[in-house]
MIDOSE-1310 file (N, C-alpha, C; in nm, 2 decimals, decimal comma, always signed):
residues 275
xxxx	-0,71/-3,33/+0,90/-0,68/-3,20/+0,83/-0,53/-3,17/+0,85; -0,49/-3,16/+0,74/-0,34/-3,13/+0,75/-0,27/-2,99/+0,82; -0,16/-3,04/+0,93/-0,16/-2,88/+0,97/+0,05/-2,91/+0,99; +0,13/-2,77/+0,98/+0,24/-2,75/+0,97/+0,29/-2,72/+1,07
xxxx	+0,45/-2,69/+1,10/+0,47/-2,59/+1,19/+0,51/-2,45/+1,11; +0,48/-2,39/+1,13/+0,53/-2,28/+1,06/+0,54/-2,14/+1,11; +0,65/-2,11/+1,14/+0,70/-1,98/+1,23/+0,67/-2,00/+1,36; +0,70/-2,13/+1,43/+0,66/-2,19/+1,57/+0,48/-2,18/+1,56
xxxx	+0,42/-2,19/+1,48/+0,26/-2,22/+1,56/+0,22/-2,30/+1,43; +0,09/-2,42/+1,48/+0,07/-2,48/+1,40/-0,02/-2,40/+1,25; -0,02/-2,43/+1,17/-0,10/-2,39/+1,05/-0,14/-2,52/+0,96; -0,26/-2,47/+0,95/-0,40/-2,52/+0,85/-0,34/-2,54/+0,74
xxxx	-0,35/-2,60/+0,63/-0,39/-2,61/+0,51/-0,44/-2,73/+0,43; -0,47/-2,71/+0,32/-0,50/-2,81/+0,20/-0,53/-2,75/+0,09; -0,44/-2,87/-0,02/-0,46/-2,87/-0,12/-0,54/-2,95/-0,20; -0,60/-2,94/-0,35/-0,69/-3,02/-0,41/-0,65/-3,00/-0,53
xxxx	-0,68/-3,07/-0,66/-0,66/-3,05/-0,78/-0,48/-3,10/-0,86; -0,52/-3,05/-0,93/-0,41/-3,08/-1,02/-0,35/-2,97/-1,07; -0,20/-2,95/-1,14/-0,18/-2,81/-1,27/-0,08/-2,71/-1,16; -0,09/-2,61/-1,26/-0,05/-2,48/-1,18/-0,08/-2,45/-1,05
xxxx	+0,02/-2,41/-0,92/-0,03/-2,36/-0,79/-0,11/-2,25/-0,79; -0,23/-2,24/-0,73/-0,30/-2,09/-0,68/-0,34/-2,12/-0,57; -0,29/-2,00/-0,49/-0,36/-2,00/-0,35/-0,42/-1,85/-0,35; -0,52/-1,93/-0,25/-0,63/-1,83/-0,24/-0,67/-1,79/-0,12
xxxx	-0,61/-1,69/-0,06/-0,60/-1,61/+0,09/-0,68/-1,53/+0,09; -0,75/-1,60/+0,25/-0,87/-1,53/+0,28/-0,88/-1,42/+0,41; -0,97/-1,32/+0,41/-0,99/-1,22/+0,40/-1,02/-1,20/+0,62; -1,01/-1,08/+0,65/-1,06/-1,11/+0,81/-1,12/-1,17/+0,87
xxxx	-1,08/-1,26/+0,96/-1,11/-1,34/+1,01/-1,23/-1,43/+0,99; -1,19/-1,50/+0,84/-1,26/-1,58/+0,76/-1,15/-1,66/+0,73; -1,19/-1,78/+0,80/-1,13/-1,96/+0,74/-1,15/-1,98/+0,61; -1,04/-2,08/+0,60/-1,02/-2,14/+0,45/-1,15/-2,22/+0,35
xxxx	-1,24/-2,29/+0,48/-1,33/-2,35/+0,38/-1,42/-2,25/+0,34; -1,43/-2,19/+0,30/-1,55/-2,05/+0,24/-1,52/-2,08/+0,12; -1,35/-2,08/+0,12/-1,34/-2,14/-0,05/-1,39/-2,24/-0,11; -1,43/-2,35/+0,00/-1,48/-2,50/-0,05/-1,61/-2,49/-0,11
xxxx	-1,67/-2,39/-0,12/-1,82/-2,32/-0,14/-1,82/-2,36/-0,27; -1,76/-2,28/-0,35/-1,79/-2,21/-0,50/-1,63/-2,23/-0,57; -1,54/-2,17/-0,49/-1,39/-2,13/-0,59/-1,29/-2,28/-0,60; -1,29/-2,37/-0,49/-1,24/-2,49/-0,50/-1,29/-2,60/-0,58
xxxx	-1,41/-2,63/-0,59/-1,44/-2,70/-0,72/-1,44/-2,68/-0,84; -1,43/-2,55/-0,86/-1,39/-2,45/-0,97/-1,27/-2,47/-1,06; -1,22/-2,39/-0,95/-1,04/-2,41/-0,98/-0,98/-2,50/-0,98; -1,04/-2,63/-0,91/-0,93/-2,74/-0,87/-0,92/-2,82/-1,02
xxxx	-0,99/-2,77/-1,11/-1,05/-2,85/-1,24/-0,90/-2,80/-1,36; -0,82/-2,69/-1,30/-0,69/-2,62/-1,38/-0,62/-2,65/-1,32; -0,61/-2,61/-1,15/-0,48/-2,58/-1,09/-0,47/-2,67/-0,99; -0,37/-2,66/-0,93/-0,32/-2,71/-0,81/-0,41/-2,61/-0,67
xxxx	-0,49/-2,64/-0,64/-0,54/-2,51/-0,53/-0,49/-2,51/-0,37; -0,44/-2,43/-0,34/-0,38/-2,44/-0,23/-0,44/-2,33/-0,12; -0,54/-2,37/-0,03/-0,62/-2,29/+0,10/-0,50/-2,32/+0,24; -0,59/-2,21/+0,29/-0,54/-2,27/+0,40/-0,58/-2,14/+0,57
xxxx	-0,56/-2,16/+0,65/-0,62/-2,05/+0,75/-0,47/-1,97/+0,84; -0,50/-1,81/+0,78/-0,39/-1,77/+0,88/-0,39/-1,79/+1,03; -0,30/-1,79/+1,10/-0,26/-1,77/+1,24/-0,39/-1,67/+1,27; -0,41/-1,75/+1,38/-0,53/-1,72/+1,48/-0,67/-1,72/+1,44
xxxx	-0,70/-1,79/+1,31/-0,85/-1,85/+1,28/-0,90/-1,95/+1,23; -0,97/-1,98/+1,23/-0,98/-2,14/+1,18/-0,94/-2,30/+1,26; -0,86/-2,32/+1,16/-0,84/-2,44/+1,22/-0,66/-2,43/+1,25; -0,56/-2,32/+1,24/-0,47/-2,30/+1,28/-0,48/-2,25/+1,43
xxxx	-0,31/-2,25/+1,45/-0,33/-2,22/+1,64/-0,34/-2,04/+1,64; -0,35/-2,05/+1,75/-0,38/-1,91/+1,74/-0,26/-1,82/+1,85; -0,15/-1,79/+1,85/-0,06/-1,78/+1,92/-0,09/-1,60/+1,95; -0,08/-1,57/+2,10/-0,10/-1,43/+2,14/+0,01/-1,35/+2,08
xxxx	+0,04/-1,32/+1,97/+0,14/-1,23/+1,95/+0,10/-1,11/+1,84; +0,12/-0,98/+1,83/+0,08/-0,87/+1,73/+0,13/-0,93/+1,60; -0,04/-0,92/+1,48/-0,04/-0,97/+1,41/-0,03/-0,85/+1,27; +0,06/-0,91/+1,20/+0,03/-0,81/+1,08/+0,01/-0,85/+0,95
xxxx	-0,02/-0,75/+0,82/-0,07/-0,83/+0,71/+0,08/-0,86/+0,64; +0,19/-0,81/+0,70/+0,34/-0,85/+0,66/+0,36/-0,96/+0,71; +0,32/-1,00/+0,86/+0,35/-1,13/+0,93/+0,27/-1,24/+0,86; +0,15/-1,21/+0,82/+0,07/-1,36/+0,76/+0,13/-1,35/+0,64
xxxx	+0,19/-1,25/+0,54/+0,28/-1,29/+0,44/+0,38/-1,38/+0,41; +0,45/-1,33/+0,55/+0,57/-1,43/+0,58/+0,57/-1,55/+0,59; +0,45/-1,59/+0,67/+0,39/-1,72/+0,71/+0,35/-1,79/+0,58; +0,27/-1,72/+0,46/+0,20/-1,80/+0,38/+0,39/-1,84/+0,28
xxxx	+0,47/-1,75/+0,28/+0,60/-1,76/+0,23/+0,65/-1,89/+0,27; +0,67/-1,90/+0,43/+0,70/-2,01/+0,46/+0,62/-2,17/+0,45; +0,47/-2,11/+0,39/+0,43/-2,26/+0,37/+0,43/-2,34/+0,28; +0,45/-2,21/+0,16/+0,48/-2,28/+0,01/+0,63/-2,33/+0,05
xxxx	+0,72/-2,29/+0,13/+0,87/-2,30/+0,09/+0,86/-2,47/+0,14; +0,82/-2,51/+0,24/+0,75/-2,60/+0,32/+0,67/-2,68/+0,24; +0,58/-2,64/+0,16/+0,49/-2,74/+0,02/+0,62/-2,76/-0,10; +0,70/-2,70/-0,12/+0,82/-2,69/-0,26/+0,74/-2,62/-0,35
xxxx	+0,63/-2,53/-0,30/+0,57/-2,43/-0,41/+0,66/-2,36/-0,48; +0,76/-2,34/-0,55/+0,81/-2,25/-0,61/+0,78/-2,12/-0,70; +0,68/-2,13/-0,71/+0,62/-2,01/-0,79/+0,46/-2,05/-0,82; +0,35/-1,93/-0,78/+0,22/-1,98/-0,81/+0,17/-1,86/-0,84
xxxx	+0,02/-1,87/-0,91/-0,07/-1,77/-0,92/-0,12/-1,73/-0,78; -0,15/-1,60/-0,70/-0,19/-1,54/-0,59/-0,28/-1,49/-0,62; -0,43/-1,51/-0,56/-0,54/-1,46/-0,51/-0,56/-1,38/-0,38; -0,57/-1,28/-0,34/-0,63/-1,27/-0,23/-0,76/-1,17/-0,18
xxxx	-0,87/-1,16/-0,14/-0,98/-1,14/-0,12/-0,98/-1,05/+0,00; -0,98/-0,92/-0,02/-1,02/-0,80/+0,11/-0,87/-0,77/+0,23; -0,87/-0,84/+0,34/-0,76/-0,84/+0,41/-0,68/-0,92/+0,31; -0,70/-1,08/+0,29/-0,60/-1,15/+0,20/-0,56/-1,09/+0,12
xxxx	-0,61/-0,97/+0,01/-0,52/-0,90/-0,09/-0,41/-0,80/-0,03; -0,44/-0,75/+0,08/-0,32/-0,69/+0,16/-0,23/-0,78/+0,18; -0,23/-0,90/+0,23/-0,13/-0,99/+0,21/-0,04/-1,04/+0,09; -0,15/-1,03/-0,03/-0,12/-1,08/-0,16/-0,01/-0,94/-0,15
xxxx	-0,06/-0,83/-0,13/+0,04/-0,75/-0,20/+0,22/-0,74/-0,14; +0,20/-0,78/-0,02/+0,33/-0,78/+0,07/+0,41/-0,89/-0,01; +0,32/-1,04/-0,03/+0,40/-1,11/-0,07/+0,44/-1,10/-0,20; +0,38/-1,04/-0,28/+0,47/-1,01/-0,41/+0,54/-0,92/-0,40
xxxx	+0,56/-0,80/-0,33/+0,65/-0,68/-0,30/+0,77/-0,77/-0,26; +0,74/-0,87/-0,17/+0,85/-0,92/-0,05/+0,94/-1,04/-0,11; +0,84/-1,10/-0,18/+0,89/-1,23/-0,23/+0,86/-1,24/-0,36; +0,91/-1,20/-0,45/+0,79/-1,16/-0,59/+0,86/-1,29/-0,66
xxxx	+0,97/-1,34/-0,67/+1,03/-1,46/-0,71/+0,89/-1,59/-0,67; +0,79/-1,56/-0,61/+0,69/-1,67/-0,53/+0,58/-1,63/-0,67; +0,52/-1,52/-0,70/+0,44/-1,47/-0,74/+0,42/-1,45/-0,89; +0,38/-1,55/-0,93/+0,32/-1,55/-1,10/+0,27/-1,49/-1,16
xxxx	+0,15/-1,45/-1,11/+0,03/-1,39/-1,15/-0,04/-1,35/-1,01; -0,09/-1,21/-0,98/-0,20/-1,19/-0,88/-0,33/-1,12/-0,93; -0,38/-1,16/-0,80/-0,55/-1,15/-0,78/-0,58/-1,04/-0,68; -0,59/-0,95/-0,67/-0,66/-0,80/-0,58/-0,78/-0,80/-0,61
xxxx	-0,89/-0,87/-0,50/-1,02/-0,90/-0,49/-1,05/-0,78/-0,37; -1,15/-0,69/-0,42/-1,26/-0,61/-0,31/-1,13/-0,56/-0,20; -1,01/-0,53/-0,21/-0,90/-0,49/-0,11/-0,86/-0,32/-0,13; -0,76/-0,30/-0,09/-0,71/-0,18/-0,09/-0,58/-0,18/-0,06
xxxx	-0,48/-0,11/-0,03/-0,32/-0,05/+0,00/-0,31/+0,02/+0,10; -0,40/+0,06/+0,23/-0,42/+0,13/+0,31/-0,46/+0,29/+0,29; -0,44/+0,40/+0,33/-0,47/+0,52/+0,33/-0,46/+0,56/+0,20; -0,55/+0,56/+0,07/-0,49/+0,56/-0,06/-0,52/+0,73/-0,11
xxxx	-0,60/+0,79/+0,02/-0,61/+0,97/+0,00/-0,57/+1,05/+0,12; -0,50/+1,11/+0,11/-0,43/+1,17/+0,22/-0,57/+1,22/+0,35; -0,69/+1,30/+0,26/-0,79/+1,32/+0,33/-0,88/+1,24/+0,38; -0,84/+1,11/+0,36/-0,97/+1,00/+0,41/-0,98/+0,96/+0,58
xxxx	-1,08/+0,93/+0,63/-1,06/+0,89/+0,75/-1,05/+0,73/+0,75; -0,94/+0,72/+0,78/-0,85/+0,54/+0,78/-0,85/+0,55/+0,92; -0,93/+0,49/+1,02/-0,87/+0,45/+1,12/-0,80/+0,33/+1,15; -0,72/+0,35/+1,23/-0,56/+0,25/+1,23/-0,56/+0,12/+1,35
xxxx	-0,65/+0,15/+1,48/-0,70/+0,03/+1,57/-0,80/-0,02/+1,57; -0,83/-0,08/+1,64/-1,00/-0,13/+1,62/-1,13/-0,03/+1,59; -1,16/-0,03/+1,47/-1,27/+0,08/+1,46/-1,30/+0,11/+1,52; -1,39/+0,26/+1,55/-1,51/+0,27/+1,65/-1,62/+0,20/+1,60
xxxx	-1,72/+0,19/+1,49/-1,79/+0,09/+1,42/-1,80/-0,05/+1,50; -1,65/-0,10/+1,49/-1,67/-0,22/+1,52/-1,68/-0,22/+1,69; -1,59/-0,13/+1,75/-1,62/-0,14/+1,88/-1,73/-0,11/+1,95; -1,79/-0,02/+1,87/-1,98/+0,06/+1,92/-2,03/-0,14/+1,90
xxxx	-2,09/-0,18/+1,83/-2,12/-0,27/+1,83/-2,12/-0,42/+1,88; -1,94/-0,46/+1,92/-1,94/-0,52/+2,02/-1,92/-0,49/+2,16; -2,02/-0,35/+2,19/-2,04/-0,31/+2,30/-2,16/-0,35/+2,37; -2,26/-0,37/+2,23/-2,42/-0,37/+2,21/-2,47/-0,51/+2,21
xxxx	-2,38/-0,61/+2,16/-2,40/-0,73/+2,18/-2,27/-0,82/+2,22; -2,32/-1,00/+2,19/-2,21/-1,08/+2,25/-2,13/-1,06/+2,08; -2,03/-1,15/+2,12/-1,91/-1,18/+2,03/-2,00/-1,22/+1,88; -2,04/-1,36/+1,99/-2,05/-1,43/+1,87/-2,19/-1,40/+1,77
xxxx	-2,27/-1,30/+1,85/-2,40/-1,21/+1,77/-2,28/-1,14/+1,64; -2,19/-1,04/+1,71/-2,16/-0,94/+1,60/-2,12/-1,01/+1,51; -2,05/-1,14/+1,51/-1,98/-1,25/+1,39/-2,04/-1,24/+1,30; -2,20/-1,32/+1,38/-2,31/-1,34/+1,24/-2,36/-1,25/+1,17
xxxx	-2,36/-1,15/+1,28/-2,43/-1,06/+1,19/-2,35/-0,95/+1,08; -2,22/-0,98/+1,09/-2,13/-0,95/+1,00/-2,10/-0,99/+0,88; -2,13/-1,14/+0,89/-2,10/-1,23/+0,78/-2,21/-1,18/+0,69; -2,31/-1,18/+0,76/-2,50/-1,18/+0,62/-2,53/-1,03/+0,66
xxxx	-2,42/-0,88/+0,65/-2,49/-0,77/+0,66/-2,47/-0,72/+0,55; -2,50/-0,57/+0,52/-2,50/-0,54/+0,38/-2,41/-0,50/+0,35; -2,28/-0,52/+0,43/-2,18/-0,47/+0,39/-2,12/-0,62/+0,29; -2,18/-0,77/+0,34/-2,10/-0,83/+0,24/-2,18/-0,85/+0,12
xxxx	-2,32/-0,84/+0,16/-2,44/-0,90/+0,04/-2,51/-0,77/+0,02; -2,59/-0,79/-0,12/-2,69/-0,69/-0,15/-2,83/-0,73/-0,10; -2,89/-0,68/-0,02/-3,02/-0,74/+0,08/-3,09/-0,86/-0,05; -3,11/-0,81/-0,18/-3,20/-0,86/-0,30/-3,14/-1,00/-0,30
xxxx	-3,05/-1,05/-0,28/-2,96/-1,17/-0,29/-3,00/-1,25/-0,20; -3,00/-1,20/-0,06/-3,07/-1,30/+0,04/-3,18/-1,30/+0,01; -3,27/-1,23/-0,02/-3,44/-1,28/-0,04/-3,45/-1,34/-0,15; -3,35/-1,34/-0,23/-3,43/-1,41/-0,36/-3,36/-1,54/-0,39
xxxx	-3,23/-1,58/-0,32/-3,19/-1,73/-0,27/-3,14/-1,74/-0,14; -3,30/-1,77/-0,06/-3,26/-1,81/+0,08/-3,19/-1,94/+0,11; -3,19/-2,03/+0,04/-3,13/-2,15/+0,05/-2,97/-2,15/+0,04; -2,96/-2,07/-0,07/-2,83/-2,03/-0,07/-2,75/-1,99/+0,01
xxxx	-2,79/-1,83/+0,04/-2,78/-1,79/+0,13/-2,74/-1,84/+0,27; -2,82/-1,92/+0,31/-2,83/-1,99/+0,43/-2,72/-2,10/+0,41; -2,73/-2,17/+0,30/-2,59/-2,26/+0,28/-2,42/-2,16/+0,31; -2,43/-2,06/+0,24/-2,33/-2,02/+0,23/-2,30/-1,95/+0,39
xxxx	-2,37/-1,91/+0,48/-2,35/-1,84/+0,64/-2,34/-1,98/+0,67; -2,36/-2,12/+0,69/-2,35/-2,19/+0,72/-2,21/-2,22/+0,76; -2,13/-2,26/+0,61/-1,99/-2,27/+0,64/-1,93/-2,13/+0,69; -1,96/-2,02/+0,68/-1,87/-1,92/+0,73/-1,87/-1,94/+0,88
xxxx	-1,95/-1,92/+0,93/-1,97/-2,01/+1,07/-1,94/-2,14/+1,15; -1,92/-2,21/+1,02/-1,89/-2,32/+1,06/-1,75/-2,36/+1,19; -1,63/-2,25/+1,14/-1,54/-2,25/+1,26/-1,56/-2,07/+1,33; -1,62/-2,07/+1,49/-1,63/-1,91/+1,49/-1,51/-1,89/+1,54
xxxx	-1,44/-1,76/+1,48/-1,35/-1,72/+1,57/-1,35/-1,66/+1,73; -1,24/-1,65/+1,78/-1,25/-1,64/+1,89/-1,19/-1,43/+1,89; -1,30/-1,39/+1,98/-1,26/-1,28/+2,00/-1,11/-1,15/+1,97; -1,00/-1,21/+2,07/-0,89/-1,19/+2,09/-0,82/-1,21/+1,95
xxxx	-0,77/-1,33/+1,88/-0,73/-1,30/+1,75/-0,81/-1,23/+1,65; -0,95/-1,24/+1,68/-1,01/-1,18/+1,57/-0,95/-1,04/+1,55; -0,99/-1,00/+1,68/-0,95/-0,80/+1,64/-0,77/-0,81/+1,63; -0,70/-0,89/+1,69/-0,58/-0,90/+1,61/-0,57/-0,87/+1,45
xxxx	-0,67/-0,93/+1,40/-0,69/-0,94/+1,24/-0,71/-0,81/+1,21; -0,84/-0,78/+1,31/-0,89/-0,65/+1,26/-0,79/-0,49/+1,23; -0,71/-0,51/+1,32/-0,58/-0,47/+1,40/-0,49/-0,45/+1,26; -0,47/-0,55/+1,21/-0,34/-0,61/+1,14/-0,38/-0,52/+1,01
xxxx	-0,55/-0,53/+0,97/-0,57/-0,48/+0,87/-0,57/-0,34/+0,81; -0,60/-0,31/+0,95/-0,61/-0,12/+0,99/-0,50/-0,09/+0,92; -0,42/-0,14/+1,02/-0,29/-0,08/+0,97/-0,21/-0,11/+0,85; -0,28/-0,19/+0,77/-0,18/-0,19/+0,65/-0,15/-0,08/+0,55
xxxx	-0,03/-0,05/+0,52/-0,05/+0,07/+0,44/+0,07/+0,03/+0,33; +0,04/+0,06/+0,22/+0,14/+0,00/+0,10/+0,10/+0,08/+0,00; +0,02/+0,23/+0,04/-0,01/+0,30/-0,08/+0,10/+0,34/-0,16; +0,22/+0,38/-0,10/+0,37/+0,43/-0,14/+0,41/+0,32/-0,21
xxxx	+0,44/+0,20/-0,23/+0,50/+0,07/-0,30/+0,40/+0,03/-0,37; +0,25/+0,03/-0,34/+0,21/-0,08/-0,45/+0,23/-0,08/-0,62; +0,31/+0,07/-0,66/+0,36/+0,08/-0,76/+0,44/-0,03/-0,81; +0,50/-0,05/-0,75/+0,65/-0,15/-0,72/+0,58/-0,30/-0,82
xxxx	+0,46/-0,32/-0,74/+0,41/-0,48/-0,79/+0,41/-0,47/-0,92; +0,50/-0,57/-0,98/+0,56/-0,57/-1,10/+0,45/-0,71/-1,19; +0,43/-0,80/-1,11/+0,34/-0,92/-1,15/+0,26/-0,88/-1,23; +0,20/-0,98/-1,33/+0,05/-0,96/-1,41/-0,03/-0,95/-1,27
xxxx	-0,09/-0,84/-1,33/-0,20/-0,82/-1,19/-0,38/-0,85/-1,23; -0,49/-0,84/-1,19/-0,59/-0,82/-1,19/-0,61/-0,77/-1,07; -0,70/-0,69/-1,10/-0,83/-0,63/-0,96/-0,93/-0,65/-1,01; -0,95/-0,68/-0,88/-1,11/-0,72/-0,90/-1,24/-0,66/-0,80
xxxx	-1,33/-0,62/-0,84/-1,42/-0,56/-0,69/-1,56/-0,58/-0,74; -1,65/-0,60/-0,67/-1,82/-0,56/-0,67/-1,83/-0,40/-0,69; -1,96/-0,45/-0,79/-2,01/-0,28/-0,86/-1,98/-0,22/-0,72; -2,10/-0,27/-0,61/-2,17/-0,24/-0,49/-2,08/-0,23/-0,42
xxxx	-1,97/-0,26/-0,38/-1,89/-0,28/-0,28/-1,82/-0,14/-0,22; -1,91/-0,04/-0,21/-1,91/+0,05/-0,15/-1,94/+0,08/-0,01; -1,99/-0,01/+0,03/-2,04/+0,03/+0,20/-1,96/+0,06/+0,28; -1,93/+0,20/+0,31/-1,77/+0,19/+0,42/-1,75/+0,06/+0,50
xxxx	-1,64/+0,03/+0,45/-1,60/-0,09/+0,55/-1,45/-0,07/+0,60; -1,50/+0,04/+0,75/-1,33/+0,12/+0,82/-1,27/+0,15/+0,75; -1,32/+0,21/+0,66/-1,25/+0,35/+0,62/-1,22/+0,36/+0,43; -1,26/+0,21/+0,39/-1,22/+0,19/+0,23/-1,33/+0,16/+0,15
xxxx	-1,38/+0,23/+0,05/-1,46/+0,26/-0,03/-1,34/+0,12/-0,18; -1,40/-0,02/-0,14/-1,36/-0,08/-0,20/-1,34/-0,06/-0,36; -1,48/+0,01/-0,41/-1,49/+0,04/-0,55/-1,36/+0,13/-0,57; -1,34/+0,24/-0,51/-1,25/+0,34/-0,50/-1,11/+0,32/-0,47
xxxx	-1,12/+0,19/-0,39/-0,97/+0,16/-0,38/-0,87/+0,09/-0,44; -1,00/-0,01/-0,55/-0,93/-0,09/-0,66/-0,93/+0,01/-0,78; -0,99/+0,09/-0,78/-0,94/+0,23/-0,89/-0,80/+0,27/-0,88; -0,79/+0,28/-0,76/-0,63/+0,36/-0,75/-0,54/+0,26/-0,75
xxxx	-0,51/+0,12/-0,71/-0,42/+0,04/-0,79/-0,44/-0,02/-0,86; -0,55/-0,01/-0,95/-0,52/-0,06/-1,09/-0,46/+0,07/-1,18; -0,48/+0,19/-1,12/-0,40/+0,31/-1,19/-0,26/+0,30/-1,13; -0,19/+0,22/-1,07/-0,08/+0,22/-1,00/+0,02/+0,14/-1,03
xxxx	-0,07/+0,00/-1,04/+0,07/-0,11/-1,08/+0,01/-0,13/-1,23; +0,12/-0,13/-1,27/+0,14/-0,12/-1,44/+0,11/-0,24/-1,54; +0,03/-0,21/-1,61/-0,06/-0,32/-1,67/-0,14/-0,34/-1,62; -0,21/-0,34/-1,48/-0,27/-0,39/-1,45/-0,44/-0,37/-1,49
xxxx	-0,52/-0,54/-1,47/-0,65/-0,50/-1,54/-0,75/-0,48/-1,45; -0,89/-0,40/-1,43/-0,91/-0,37/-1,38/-1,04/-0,44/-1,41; -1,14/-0,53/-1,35/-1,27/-0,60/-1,36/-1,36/-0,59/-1,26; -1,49/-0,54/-1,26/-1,58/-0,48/-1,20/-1,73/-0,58/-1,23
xxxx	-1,76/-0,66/-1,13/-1,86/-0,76/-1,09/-1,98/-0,64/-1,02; -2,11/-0,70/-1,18/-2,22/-0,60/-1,18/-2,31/-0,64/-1,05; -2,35/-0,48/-0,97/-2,47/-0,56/-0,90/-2,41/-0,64/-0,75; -2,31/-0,65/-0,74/-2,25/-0,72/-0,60/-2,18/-0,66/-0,50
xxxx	-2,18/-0,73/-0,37/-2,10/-0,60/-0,30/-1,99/-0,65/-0,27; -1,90/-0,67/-0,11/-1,80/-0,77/-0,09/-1,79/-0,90/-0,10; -1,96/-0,97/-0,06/-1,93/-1,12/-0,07/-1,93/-1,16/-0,25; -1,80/-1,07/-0,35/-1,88/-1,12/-0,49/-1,82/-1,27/-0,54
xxxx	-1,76/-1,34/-0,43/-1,66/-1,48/-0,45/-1,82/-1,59/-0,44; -1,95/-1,52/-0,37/-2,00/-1,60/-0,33/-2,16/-1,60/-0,37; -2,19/-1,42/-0,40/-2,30/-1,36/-0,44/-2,29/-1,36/-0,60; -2,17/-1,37/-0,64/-2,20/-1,42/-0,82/-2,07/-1,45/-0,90
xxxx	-2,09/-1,56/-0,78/-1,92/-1,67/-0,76/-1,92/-1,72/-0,93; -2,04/-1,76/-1,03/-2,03/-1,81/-1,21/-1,91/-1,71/-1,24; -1,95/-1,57/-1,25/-1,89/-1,44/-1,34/-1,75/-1,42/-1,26; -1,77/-1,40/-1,12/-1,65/-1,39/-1,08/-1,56/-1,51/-1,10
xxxx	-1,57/-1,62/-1,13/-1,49/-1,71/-1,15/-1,42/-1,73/-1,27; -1,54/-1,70/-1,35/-1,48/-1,68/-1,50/-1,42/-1,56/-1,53; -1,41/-1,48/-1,48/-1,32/-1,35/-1,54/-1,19/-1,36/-1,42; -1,19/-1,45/-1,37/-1,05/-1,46/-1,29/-0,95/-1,56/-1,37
xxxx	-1,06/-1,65/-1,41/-1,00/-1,77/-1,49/-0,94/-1,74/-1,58; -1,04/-1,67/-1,69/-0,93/-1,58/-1,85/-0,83/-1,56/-1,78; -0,86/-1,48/-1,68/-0,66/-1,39/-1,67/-0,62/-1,48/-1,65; -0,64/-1,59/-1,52/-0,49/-1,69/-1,51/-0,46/-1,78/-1,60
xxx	-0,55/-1,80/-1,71/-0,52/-1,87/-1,81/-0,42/-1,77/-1,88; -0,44/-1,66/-1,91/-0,34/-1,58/-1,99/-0,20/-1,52/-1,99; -0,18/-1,57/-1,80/-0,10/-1,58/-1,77/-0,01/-1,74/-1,71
């Protein structure tokens, strides 16, 4: 498995396919192969696909230092610069689209076309409750059990699936928690992630993002997840950054890359074809 140095610690990646670059940044403390599921055999059929795992998950190192969704920006900056990516389509999925958006704010010369999947800008209503460190949510819970309980039971809860989805393709299902599990994170960088995400806040700039944009979210994807009513939060920047289109996956909640990976792939594809 191919891995870099990049900002002193090793980093993960790979690429597959042919064509245009797209990379496709993934979401808290979720590794690269999730994409190997559904979106990499997919895409690799157009583009150049480019995965890979931020700092402190997966199969990159995991270095103790405060993580943020500007820092894994920087990092994914330095790996294209490092691959001779010069300009690609950007995807990013929940925490990944926090990153997507840094890197096109930060480096927008990198940024072709972006993807705002099931994400948000941070505090996007002055009255909301955003909390900024490790939830209480998440902390009540890994009070109640071990680590690696709360993982699983994160991955297959209803905050990423609609319960109707696991009962009616268990095979699936069970394929797809398979790989998510496949590498578990470790405690300490996880809530780093969790940390990193809290705090992102880019409601003030996401105007700025000048790129062909899409958003993208699940009808469903409303289950507070620390503090962002996903449906709600791809409303307010697709009313923000200019042009931007706004596409809504019937019936799904956050896992919609995986829960109804056909439609969501094809309404990602038009746009990057059209861009």
């Amino acid at each position: 498995m191919p891995k870099v140095n990049i900002n002193g610690f090793g980093m993960h990646y790979e690429l597959e396919g042919n064509g245009p670059p797209l990379v496709l940044i993934p979401g808290t403390g979720t590794h690269c192969h999730t994409w190997k599921i559904y979106q990499v055999p997919f895409f690799s059929k157009h583009f150049q696909v480019l995965i890979f795992d931020h700092r402190g998950i997966g199969y990159s190192d995991k270095p103790d230092v405060k993580y943020s969704t500007r820092l894994f920006a920087d990092d994914l900056n330095e790996l294209l610069n490092h691959l001779r990516i010069d300009k690609a389509h950007v995807l990013g999925h929940s925490m990944g689209g926090r990153v997507a958006q840094w890197l096109a704010l930060e480096h927008p010369e990198k940024v072709k076309s972006l993807v705002l999947a099931a994400t948000g800008p941070g505090k996007y209503r002055p009255e909301m409750e955003y909390p900024r460190g490790v939830p209480l949510s998440t902390a009540l819970k890994l009070v109640d059990c071990r680590f690696e309980d709360f993982i699983k039971d994160h991955f297959s809860s209803g905050f990423w699936f609609n319960p109707e989805f696991k009962e009616k393709n268990p095979e699936e299902f069970e394929k797809i928690q398979r790989v998510f599990l496949e590498v578990m994170p470790e405690p300490k960088p996880y809530l780093r992630h969790v940390v990193a995400r809290q705090e992102h806040e880019l409601t003030d700039r996401v105007d700025k993002i000048k790129q062909p944009t899409l958003v993208i979210v699940g009808e469903n994807d409303r289950v507070l997840g620390n503090g962002t009513d996903h449906v709600e939060s791809s409303r307010f920047m697709a009313g923000k950054i200019l042009g931007a289109q706004l596409v809504t996956i019937g019936k799904v909640r956050h896992g919609l890359f995986w829960e109804a990976h056909e439609e969501t792939n094809s309404r990602i594809l038009d746009f990057l074809r059209s861009h």
